[in-house]
C-alpha positions in Angstrom: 113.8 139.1 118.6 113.5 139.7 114.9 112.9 137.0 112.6 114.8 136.5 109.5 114.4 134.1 106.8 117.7 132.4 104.9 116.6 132.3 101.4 117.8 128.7 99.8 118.4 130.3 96.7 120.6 133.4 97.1 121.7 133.2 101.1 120.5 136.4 101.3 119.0 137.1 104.7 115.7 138.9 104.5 113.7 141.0 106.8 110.8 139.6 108.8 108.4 142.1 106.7 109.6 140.4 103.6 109.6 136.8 105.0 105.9 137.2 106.2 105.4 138.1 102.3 107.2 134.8 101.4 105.3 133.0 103.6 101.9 134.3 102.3 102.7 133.8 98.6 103.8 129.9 99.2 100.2 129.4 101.2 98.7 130.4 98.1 101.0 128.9 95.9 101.1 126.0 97.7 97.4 125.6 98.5 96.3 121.9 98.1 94.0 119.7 96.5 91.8 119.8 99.2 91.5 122.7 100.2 91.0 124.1 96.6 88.0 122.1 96.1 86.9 121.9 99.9 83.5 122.4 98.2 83.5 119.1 96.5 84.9 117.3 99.6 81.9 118.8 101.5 78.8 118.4 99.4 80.3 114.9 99.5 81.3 114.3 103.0 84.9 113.7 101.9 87.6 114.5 104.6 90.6 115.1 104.3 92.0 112.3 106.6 90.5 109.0 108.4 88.2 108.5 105.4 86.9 104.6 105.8 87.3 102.2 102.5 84.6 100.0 104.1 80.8 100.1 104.0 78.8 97.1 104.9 75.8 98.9 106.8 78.4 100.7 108.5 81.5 102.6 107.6 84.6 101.2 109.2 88.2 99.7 107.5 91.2 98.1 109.4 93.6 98.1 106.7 96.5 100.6 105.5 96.0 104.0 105.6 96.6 104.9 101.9 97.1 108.3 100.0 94.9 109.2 96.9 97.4 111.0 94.6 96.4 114.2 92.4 98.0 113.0 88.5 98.0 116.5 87.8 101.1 117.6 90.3 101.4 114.3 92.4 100.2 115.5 95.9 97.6 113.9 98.1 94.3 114.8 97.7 93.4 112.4 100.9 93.9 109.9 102.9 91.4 106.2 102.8 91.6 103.8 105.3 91.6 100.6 103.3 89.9 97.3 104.1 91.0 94.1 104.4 90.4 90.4 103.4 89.1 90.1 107.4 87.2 93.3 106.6 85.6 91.5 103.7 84.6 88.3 104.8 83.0 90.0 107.4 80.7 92.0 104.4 79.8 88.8 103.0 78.0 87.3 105.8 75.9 90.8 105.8 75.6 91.3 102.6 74.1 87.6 101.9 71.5 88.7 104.7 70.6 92.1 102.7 70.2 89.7 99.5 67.5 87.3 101.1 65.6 90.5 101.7 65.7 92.3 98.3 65.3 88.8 96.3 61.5 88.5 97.3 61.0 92.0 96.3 59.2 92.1 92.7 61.1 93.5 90.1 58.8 96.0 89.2 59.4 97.6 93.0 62.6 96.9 92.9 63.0 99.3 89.4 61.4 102.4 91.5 64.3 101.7 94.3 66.7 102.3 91.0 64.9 105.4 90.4 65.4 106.7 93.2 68.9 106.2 93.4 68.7 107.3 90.3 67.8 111.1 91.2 70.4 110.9 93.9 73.3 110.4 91.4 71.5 113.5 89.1 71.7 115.5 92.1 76.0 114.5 93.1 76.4 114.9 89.0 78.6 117.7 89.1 80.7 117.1 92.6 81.0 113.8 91.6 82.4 114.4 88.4 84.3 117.0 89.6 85.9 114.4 92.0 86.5 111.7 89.0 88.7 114.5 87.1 90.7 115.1 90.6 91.1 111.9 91.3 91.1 109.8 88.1 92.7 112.7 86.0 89.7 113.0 83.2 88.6 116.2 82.0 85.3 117.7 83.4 83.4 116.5 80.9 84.0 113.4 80.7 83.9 113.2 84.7 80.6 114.6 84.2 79.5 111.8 81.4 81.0 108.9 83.4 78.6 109.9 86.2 75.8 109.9 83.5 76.6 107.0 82.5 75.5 105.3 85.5 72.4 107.7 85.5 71.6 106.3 82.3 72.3 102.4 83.0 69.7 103.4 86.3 67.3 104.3 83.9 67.9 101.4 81.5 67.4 99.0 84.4 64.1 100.8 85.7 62.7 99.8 82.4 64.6 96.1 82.3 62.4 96.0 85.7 59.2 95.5 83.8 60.5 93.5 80.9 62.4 90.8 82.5 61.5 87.5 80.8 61.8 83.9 79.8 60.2 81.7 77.2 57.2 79.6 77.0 58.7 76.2 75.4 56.2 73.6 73.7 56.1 70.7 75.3 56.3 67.5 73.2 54.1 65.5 75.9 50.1 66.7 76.2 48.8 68.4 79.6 52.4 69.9 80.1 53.9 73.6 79.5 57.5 74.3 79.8 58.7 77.3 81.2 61.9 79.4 81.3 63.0 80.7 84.5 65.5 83.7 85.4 66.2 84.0 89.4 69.0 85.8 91.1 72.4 84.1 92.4 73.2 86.0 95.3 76.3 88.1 95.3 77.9 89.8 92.6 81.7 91.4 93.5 82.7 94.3 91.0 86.3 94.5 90.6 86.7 98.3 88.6 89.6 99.5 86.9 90.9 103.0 87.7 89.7 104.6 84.1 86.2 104.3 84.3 85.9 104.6 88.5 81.5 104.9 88.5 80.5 103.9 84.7 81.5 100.0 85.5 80.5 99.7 88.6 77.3 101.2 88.1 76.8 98.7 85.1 77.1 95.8 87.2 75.6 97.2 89.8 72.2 98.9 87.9 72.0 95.0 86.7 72.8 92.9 89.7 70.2 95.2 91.6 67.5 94.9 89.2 68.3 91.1 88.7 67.7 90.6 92.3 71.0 90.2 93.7 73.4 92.4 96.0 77.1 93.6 95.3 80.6 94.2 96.9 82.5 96.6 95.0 86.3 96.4 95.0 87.5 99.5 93.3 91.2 100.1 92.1 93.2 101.7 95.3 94.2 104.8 93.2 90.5 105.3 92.9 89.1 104.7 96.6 87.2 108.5 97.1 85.4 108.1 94.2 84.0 105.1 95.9 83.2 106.2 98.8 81.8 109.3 97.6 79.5 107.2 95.4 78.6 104.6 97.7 77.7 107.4 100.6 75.4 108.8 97.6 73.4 105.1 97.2 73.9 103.9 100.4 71.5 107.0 101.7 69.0 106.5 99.2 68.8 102.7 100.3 68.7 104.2 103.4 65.9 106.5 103.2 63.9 103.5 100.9 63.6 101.7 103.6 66.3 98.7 102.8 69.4 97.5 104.3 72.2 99.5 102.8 74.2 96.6 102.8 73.0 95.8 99.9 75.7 98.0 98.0 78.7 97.1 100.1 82.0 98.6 99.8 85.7 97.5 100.6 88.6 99.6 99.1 92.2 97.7 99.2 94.8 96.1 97.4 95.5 93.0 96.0 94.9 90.8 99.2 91.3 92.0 99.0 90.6 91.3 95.1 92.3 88.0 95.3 90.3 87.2 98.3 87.3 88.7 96.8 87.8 86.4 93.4 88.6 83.3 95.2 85.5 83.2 97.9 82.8 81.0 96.5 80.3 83.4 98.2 80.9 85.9 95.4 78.7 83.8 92.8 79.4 86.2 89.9 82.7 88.5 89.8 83.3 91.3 87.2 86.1 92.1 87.2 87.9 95.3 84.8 91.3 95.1 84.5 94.4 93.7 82.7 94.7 90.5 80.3 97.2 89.2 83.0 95.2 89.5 86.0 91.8 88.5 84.0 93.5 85.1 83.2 94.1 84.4 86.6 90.9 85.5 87.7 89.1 83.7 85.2 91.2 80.4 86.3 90.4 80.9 89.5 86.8 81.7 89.5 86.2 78.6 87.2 88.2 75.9 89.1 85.6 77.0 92.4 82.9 76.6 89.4 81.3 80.6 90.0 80.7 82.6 87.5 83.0 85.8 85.6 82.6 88.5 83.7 85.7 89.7 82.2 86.5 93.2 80.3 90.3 93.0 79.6 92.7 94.4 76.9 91.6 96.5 73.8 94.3 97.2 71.8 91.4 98.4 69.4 91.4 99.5 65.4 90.1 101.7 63.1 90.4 101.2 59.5 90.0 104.3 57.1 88.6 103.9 53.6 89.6 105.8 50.4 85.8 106.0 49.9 84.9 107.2 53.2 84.4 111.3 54.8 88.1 112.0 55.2 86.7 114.9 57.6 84.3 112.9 59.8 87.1 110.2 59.8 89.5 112.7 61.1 87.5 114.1 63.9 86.4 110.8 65.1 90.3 109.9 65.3 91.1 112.1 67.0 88.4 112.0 69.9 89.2 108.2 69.6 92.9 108.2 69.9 93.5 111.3 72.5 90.1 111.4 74.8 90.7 110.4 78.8 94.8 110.7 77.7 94.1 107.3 75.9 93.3 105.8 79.0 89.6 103.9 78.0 89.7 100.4 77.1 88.0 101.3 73.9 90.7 103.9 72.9 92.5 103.4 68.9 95.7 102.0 69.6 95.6 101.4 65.6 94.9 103.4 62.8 94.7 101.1 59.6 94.9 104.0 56.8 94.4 102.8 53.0 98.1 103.8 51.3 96.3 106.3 48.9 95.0 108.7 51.6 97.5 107.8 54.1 99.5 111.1 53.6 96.1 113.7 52.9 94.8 112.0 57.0 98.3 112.1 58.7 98.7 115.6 57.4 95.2 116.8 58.7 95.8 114.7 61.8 99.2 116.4 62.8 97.2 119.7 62.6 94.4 118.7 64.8 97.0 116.9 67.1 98.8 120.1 67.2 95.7 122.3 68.7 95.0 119.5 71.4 95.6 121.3 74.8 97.0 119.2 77.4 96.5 120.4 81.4 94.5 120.3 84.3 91.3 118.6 83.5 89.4 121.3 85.5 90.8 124.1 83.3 88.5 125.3 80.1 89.7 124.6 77.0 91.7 121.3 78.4 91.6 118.5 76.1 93.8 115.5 77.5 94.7 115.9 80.8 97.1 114.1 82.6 98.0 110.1 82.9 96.5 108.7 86.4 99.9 107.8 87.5 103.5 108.0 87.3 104.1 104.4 86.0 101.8 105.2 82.9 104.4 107.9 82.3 107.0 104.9 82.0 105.1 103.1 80.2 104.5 106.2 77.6 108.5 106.4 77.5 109.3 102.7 77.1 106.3 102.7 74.3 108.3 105.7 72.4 111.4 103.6 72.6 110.3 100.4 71.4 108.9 102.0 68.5 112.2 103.4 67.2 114.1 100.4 68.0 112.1 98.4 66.0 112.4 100.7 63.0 109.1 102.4 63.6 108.9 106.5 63.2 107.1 109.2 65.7 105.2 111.1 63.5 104.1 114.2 66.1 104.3 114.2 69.9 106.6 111.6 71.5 107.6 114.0 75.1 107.3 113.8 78.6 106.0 117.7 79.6 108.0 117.8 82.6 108.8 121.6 82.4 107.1 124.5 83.0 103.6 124.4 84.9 103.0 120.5 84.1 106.4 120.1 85.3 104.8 118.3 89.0 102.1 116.0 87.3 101.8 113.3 84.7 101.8 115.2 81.7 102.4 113.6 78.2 102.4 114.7 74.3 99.7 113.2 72.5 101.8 111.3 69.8 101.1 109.4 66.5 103.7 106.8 64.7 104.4 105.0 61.6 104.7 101.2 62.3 104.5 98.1 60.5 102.0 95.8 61.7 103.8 93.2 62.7 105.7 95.4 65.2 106.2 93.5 68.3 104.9 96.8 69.9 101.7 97.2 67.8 100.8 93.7 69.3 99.3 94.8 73.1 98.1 98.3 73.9 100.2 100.6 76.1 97.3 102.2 78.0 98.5 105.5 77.2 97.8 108.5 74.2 100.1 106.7 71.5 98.6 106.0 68.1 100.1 103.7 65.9 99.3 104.2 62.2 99.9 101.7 59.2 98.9 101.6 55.9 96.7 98.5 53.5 96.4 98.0 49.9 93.0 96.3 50.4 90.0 95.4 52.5 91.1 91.7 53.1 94.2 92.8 54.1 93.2 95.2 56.4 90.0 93.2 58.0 93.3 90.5 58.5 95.4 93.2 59.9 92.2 94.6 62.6 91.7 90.6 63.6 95.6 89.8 63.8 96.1 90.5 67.4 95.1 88.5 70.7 93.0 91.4 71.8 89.5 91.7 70.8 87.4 94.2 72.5 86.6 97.4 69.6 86.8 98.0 66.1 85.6 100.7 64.0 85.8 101.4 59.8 84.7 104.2 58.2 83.6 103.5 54.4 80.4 105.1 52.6 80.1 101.4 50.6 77.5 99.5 51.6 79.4 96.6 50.7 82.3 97.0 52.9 80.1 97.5 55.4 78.3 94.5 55.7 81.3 92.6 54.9 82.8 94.2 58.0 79.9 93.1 60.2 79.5 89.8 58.8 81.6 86.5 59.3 84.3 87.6 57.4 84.6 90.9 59.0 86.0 92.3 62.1 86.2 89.7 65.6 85.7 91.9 68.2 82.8 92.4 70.4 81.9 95.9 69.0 82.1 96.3 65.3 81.5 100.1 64.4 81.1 101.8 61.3 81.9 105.5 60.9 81.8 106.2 64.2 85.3 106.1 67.0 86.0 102.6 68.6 85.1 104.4 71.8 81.9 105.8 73.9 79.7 103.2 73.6 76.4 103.6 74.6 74.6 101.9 77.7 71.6 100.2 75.5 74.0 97.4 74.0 75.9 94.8 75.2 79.5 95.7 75.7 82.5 93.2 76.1 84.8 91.6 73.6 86.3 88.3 72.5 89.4 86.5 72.0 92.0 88.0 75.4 89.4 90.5 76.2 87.6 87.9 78.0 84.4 87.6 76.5 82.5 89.2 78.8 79.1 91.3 78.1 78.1 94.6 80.3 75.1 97.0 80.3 72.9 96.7 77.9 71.0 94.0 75.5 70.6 90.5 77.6 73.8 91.0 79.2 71.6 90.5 82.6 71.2 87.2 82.1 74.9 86.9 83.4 73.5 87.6 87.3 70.6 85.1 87.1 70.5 81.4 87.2 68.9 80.0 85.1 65.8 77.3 85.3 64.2 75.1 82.4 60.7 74.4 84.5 58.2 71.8 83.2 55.0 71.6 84.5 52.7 68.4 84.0 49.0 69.6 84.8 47.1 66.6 83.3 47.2 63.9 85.6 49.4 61.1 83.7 52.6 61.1 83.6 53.6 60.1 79.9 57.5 60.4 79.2 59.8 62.1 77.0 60.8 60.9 73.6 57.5 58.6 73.9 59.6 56.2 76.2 57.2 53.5 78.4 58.3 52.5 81.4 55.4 50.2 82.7 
C-alpha cells in the first residue's frame, strides 16, 4: 500500500516520494542539541540519557531524572539523574575520609596535584566551553574564558602552595615565641549559581584544595552537565595522582539538597552564589549551627561617567559592561550614573553601538549577547520594561522580546537602555537581565551618594582622568562596594584579587589576595621554651 502524508497546513494529500522528502528535511531541520554537537558530548563522556548527578568515588544518583534545557530554542540537550539529600549525606561520610588523607599532605605536594589538574582543564578548554555556551547560554568566548578562569585560579593556588603563611608574634614574656597558625577545617560545600557554572566553583575549590580541605559541589539544576563534565575532568586526574577522588565530590539537585547541604554541620564552610533572598537564609542558617559562609549575592552595580573622563574608552567599557553574558554576571552595570553635561553626546554614541550588538546563538560568529538561561528571565526582562514606564521612567533603545523569526524558539531579548530617576523603586535591586538604567548628576558627591544609595554592594566603577576624583573614589568617602574600579567596566575581574562585596552582597571574599584564609582555622600558638613559667601581663601567682 502507498503511503501518503496529510499535510497540517493545506490538507493536501501528498505522494509517498514527496512525504519521504518531508521527512528528510524535518530530520535535518529538526536535528537536536545532541546530536549537533555529539562531539562535545563524546570528548566528554556526556550521554544523552541516564547521566548521574552524583560522584563520591563513584558515579551513581537516586533522585529525579531532570532535563537540561537549550536557552537558545528550549529543547533538551540531556537528561541528569539528580541526587538527593540521602545521596548526600552518604558523600559526606566519604568525603571526610578523602580529607584526613589529603590534610597531612604538605602544601607544596599538594600545589603539583593542582597542576596537574590544571593541564587536564587546558586540555577540556574548548569542549568544555563549548558545553557552558550550550548549556548556560554564553557566547564561545566567554565559555571559553570561564574555563580559564579556573585554569588561572589553578595556577594562582600552585603558587599560594609555597607561600602559605602566618606571623611570628613577639612575645611579652622571655624564653617564649608566639606563632600564627593556618590548618584546614574539613569540608567546604560550593553552592554555584547558573551564570558562572566552572569560574566559582573552581575558586572555591582551587582554594579549599590548596588549603587542605575537600569539597561537595552543589551546582544550580539548570547547570548539572557542566558539572559532571567538569568533575569527570578532575576526578580522573585525582585518579591518575594517586588520591581518592572523593576528594571533589559531586551531587546535582534541587533545593532539598542545598538546604540540606547548608544546614549539615559537616559542611564547615559553605559558599554559596546566589540570590540576596536565599543568601540571607543561608547565612541564618549556617551561623545559628556556628559554621562558617561565604556569600556572593546581589550586584545591582554602577558606573559613574565623568565630564573629564575618555568619552570613547567610557563608551566601549559600557557597553561590554552592560550587554556581556545577556547581563547575566553578578558584576554586570545595572546603572549608568552620567554627569548632565555629557549625558546626551554618551547616550547618543551608546544607542549606536547598542544598535550593532548581534543577538543569537552563542556558537555563531559574530554573536554578541546570546540568549537569557531561561524562560523566567524572559519575565523578568518584560516585568522590568513595565515597571520602568509605570513609574515615569523612558526606554531609550531596545525594550523587546525577539520571539519572531529564527529566535522565535529560545530566550532571546533586545539589549535595552532607559532613562530613570534614581530613586525609582525599580533602579533599587537588579533584574538579572541586559537592562541598563541611566541617570544623570550635577556633581561628584551626588553621584558617589547616588552609587552607595542601594542595599546592594558588590561593583562599582568611574571613569575620570582626575587624580583627585579618583582617590576620593577609593577612599572613605568614596564608593562602598567590595570592588571599586576606575576606568575600567564593573565586570571581569581578575583571579589575583579578592572578590566579594558588602552591605546585601554578603560580604564574602573569593579567589585571590587572602581570601584563603576563609577555609583554614585559625591558631594563635605560644611556645614557652625556657623552663619557667612567668605569666602574662607580669601577673604572679605564687
Amino acid at each position: 500500500m502507498i503511503s501518503k502524508l496529510v499535510s497540517l497546513r493545506t490538507g493536501n494529500v501528498l505522494s509517498s516520494h514527496a512525504s519521504r522528502l518531508l521527512v528528510r528535511h524535518n530530520a535535518v531541520r529538526c536535528i537536536s542539541t545532541f546530536d549537533k554537537h555529539r562531539q562535545v558530548f563524546d570528548a566528554l563522556g556526556i550521554e544523552k540519557t541516564n547521566n548521574k548527578g552524583v560522584f563520591d568515588g563513584e558515579w551513581k544518583g537516586s533522585g529525579k531524572i531532570v532535563p537540561s534545557i537549550n536557552p537558545v530554542n528550549n529543547e533538551v540537550i540531556a537528561e541528569v539523574v539528580q541526587g538527593t539529600p540521602g545521596d548526600l549525606n552518604t558523600t559526606f561520610e566519604k568525603v571526610s575520609e578523602a580529607q584526613k588523607i589529603w590534610r597531612e599532605i604538605p602544601a607544596p605536594k599538594r600545589g603539583q596535584v593542582l597542576l596537574a589538574m590544571r593541564n587536564a582543564l587546558v586540555k577540556n578548554l574548548e569542549p568544555l566551553g563549548k558545553l557552558v555556551a550550550l548549556e548556560m547560554g554564553k557566547i564561545l568566548p566567554e565559555g571559553i574564558g570561564e574555563v580559564q578562569e579556573y585554569v588561572d585560579i589553578l595556577e594562582y593556588a600552585l603558587g599560594l602552595s609555597r607561600t602559605l603563611s602566618g606571623s611570628v608574634i613577639p612575645s611579652e614574656r622571655p624564653g617564649h615565641v608566639m606563632l600564627e597558625t593556618w590548618n584546614p577545617l574539613g569540608t567546604v560545600g560550593i553552592i554555584s549559581a547558573f551564570n558562572f557554572p566552572v569560574a566559582v566553583y573552581g575558586w572555591n575549590c582551587a582554594i579549599a584544595l590548596v588549603t587542605g580541605n575537600a569539597t561537595i559541589w552543589k551546582p544550580a539544576p539548570t547547570t548539572s552537565l557542566v558539572a559532571i563534565a567538569v568533575t569527570k575532568v578532575i576526578s580522573q586526574e585525582l585518579k591518575e595522582q594517586g588520591l581518592p577522588t572523593e576528594l571533589c565530590s559531586l551531587v546535582t539537585g534541587g533545593a532539598d539538597v542545598g538546604e540540606a547541604l547548608t544546614k549539615d554541620k559537616r559542611a564547615h564552610v559553605l559558599s554559596f552564589t546566589g540570590s540576596t533572598n536565599v543568601g540571607r537564609h543561608i547565612g541564618q542558617v549556617v551561623q545559628s549551627r556556628f559554621g562558617k559562609s561565604i556569600l556572593e549575592l546581589g550586584g545591582n552595580n554602577a558606573l559613574i561617567v565623568t565630564d573629564d573622563c575618555d568619552l570613547d574608552l567610557a563608551s566601549r567599557a559600557i557597553l561590554f559592561a552592560a550587554v556581556g553574558t545577556a547581563g547575566q554576571r553578578c558584576t554586570t552595570t545595572r546603572r549608568l550614573i552620567v554627569q548632565e553635561s555629557i549625558y546626551d553626546e554618551l547616550i547618543s554614541r551608546l544607542k549606536k553601538a547598542y544598535s550593532q550588538v548581534k543577538v543569537g546563538d552563542p556558537l555563531e560568529d559574530g554573536v554578541l549577547c546570546g540568549p537569557l538561561h531561561t524562560k523566567a528571565a524572559v519575565d523578568t526582562y518584560k516585568d522590568t520594561i513595565r515597571r520602568v514606564q509605570e513609574e515615569g521612567g523612558e526606554v531609550l533603545i531596545g525594550g523587546n522580546i525577539l520571539n519572531d523569526g529564527p529566535l522565535k524558539s529560545g530566550n532571546f531579548v533586545e539589549p535595552t537602555m532607559t532613562r530613570v530617576r534614581p530613586d525609582m523603586k525599580v533602579v533599587q535591586n537588579e533584574s538579572f537581565v541586559p537592562i541598563l538604567h541611566t541617570m544623570t548628576y550635577k556633581t561628584l558627591d551626588e553621584a558617589i551618594a547616588i552609587n552607595n544609595n542601594v542595599g546592594q554592594g558588590l561593583s562599582s566603577s568611574i571613569f575620570t582622568n582626575n587624580p583627585e576624583t579618583i582617590f576620593k573614589w577609593i577612599g572613605p568617602s568614596g564608593s562602598d562596594c567590595g570592588i571599586i574600579n576606575v576606568n575600567i567596566p564593573t565586570n571581569g575581574a581578575e583571579i589575583g584579587g579578592a572578590f566579594g562585596g558588602e552591605k546585601e552582597t554578603g560580604g564574602g571574599r573569593e579567589s585571590g589576595s587572602d581570601s584563603w584564609k576563609q577555609y583554614c582555622r585559625r591558631g594563635t600558638c605560644t611556645i614557652n621554651y625556657s623552663g619557667a613559667l612567668p605569666l602574662a601581663q607580669g601577673i604572679n601567682f605564687g
